[in-house]
LUMVEXVO-559898 format. One record per residue (C-alpha): residue number from 0; x, y, z. Coordinates in nm, 4 decimals, always signed. Example, Ala and Ser with C-alpha at 12.3 -4.5 7.8 and 13.67 -1.06 7.14 Angstrom:
<sites>
+------+----------+----------+----------+
| resi |        x |        y |        z |
+------+----------+----------+----------+
|    0 |  +1.2300 |  -0.4500 |  +0.7800 |
|    1 |  +1.3670 |  -0.1060 |  +0.7140 |
+------+----------+----------+----------+
</sites>
This chain:
<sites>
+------+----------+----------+----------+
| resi |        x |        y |        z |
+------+----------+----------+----------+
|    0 | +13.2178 | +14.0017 |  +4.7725 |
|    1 | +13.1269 | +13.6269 |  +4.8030 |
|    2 | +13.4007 | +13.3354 |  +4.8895 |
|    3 | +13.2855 | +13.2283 |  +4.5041 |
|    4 | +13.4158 | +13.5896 |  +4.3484 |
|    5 | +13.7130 | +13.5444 |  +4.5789 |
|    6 | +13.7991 | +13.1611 |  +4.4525 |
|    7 | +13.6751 | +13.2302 |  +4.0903 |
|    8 | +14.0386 | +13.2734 |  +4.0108 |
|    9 | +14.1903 | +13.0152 |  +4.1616 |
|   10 | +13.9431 | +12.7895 |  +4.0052 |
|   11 | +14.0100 | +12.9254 |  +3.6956 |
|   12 | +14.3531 | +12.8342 |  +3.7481 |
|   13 | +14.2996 | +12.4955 |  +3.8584 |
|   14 | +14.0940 | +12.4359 |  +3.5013 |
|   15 | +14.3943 | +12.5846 |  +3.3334 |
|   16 | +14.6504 | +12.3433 |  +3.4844 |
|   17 | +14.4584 | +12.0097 |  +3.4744 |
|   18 | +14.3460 | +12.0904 |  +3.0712 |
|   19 | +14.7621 | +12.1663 |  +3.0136 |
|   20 | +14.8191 | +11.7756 |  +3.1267 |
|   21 | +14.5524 | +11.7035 |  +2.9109 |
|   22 | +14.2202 | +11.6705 |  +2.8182 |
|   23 | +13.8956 | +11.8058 |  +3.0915 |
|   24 | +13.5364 | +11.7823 |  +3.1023 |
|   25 | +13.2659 | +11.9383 |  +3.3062 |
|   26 | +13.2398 | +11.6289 |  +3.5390 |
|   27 | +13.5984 | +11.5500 |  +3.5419 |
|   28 | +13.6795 | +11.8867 |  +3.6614 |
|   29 | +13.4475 | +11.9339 |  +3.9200 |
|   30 | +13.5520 | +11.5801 |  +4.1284 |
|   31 | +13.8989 | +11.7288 |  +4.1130 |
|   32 | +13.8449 | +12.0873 |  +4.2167 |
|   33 | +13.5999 | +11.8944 |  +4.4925 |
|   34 | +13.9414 | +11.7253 |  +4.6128 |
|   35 | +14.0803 | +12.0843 |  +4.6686 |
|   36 | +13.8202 | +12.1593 |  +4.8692 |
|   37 | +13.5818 | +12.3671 |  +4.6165 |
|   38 | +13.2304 | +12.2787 |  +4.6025 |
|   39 | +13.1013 | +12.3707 |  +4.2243 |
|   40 | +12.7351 | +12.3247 |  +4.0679 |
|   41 | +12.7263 | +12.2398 |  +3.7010 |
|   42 | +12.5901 | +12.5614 |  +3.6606 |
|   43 | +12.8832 | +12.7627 |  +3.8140 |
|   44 | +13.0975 | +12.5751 |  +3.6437 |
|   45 | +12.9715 | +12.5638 |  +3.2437 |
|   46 | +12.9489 | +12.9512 |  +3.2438 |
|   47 | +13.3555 | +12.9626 |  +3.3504 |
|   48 | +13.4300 | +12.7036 |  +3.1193 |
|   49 | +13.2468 | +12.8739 |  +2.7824 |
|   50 | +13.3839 | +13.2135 |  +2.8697 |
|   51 | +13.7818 | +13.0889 |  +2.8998 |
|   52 | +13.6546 | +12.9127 |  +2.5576 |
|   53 | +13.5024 | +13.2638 |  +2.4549 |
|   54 | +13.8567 | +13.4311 |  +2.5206 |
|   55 | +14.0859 | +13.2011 |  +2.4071 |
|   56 | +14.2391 | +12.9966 |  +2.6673 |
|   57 | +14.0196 | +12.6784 |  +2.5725 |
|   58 | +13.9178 | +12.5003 |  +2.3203 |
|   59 | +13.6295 | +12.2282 |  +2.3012 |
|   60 | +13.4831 | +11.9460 |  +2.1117 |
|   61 | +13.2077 | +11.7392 |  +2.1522 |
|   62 | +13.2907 | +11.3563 |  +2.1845 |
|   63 | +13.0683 | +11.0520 |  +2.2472 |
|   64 | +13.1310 | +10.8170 |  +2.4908 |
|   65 | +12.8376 | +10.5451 |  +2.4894 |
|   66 | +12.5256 | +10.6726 |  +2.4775 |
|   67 | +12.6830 | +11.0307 |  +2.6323 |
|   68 | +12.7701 | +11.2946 |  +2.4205 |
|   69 | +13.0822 | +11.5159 |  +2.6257 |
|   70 | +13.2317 | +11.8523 |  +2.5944 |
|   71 | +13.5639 | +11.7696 |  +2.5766 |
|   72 | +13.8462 | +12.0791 |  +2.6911 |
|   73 | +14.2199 | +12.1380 |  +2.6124 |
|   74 | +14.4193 | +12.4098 |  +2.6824 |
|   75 | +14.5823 | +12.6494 |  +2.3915 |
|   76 | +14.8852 | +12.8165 |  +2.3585 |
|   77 | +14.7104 | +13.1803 |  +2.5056 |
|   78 | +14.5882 | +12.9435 |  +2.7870 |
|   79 | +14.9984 | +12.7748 |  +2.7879 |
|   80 | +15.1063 | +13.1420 |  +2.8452 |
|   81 | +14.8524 | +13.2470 |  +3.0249 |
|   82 | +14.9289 | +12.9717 |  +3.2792 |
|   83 | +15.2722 | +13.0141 |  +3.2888 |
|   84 | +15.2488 | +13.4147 |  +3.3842 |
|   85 | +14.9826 | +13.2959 |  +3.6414 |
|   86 | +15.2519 | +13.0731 |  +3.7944 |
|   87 | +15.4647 | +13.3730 |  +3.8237 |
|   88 | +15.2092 | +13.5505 |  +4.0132 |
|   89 | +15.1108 | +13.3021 |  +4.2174 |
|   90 | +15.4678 | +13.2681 |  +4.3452 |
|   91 | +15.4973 | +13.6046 |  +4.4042 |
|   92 | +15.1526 | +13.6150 |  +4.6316 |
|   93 | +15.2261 | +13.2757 |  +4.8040 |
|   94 | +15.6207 | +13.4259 |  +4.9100 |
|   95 | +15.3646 | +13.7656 |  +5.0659 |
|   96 | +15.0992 | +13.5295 |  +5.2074 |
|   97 | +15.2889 | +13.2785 |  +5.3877 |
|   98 | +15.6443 | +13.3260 |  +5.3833 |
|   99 | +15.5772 | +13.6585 |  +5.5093 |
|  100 | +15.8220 | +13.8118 |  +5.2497 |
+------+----------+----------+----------+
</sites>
């Protein structure tokens, strides 16, 4: 297993909070996972984006900005709930991992 299959998760998470605030794209997303200390390529990132689009837990348009054309990503409500059982979890495994519980 690679530290990218380990994270892939996380990072998935990370995507699903920031689009629940509001509105992501590629670019966007991968200077703020960078401040969380993952390092992403375009092309790790596109093929995680499309398949939370592909089941449901995003949604994208394409907007232009300028002379750039953007994928544009929001959250739905499967993502919503799928977030808010994640959250659950997470608590769970950060109260084993470093509260020792």
């Amino acid at each position: 297993m690679t530290d990218k299959d380990l994270y892939g998760g996380l990072i998935r998470l990370h995507i699903l909070h920031h689009a629940g605030e509001g509105p992501v794209f590629g670019l966007g997303i991968i200077e703020e996972l960078r401040h969380h200390g993952y390092e992403l390529s375009a092309g790790t990132l596109y093929p995680m984006l499309h398949g939370m689009e592909k089941k449901g837990y995003l949604t994208s348009r394409h907007e232009r900005t300028g002379r750039r054309d953007r994928r544009i990503y929001e959250i739905t409500v499967q993502g919503r709930v799928a977030l808010a059982a994640a959250k659950t979890k997470v608590r769970e495994l950060f109260g084993e991992l470093i509260e020792g519980k």
